[in-house]
C-alpha positions in Angstrom: 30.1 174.1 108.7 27.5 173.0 105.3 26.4 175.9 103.5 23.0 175.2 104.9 24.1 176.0 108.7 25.4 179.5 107.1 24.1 182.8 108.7 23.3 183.5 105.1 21.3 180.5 104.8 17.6 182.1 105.8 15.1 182.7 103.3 17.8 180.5 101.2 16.4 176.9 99.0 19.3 174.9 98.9 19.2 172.0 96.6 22.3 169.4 96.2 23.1 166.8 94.1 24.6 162.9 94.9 26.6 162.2 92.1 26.6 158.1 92.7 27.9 154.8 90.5 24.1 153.6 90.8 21.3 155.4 92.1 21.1 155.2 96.0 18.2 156.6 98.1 19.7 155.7 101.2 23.1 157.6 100.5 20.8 160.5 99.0 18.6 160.7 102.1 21.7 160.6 104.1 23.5 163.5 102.2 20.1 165.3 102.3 19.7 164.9 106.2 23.4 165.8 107.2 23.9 168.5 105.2 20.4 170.0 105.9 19.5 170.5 102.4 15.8 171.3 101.1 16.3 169.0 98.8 18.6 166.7 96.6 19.0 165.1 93.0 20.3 161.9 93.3 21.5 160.9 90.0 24.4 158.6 88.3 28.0 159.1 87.0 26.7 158.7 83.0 25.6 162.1 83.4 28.3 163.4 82.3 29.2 164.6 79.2 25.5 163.8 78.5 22.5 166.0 78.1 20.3 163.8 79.8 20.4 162.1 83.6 18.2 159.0 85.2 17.6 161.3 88.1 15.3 161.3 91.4 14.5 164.4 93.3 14.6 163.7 97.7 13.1 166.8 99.0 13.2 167.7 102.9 9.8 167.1 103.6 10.6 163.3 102.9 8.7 163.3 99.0 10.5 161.1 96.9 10.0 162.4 92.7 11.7 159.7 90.5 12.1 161.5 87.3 13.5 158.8 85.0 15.7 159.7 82.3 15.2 163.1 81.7 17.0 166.0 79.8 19.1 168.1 82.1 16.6 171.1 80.7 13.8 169.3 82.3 15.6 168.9 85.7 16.8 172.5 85.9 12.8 173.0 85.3 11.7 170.7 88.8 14.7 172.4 90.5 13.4 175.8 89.9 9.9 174.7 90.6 10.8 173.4 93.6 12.5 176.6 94.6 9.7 178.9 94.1 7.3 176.3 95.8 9.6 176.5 98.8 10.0 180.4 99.1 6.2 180.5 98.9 5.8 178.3 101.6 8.4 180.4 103.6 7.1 184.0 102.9 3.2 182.3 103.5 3.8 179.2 105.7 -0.3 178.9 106.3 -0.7 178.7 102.7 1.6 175.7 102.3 0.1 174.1 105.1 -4.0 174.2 103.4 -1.6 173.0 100.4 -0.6 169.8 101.8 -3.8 169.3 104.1 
């Protein structure tokens, strides 16, 4: 059982991450699909012991963000953003769909 298939998964964002030797999308959109995520950071193993990663955000309704090498600060940033985005558009789905109209 994924974390998102929890009974404590409602009105949850989950966001994972695909730690890979290059960046993959298909692997990403894979991981993102099977485990029912809202959304994913794909990014590469020389993130570590770094403060920056060559990152690119899959969310669940199949947008595709490639944030380039950016500081992890930054990325917390989108991943926050994105979570707030989401919870509006769960608490208010009419509003999110005039968004995207």
């Amino acid at each position: 059982k994924t974390v998102s298939e929890s009974e404590f998964r409602a009105g949850k964002t989950i966001i994972g991450f695909a730690l890979e030797p290059d960046i993959n999308l298909d692997e990403g959109w894979r991981k993102l699909k099977g485990k029912k995520l809202d959304g994913i950071i794909v990014n590469t193993c020389a993130s570590f012991c770094s403060n920056e990663m060559d990152a690119i955000f899959l969310k669940s309704d199949d947008t595709t963000i490639e944030l380039g090498q950016i500081s992890k600060t930054k990325m917390a940033d989108h991943i926050i953003s994105h979570i707030i985005s989401h919870i509006k558009g769960l608490h208010n789905p009419g509003a999110q769909a005039q968004k995207t109209s």
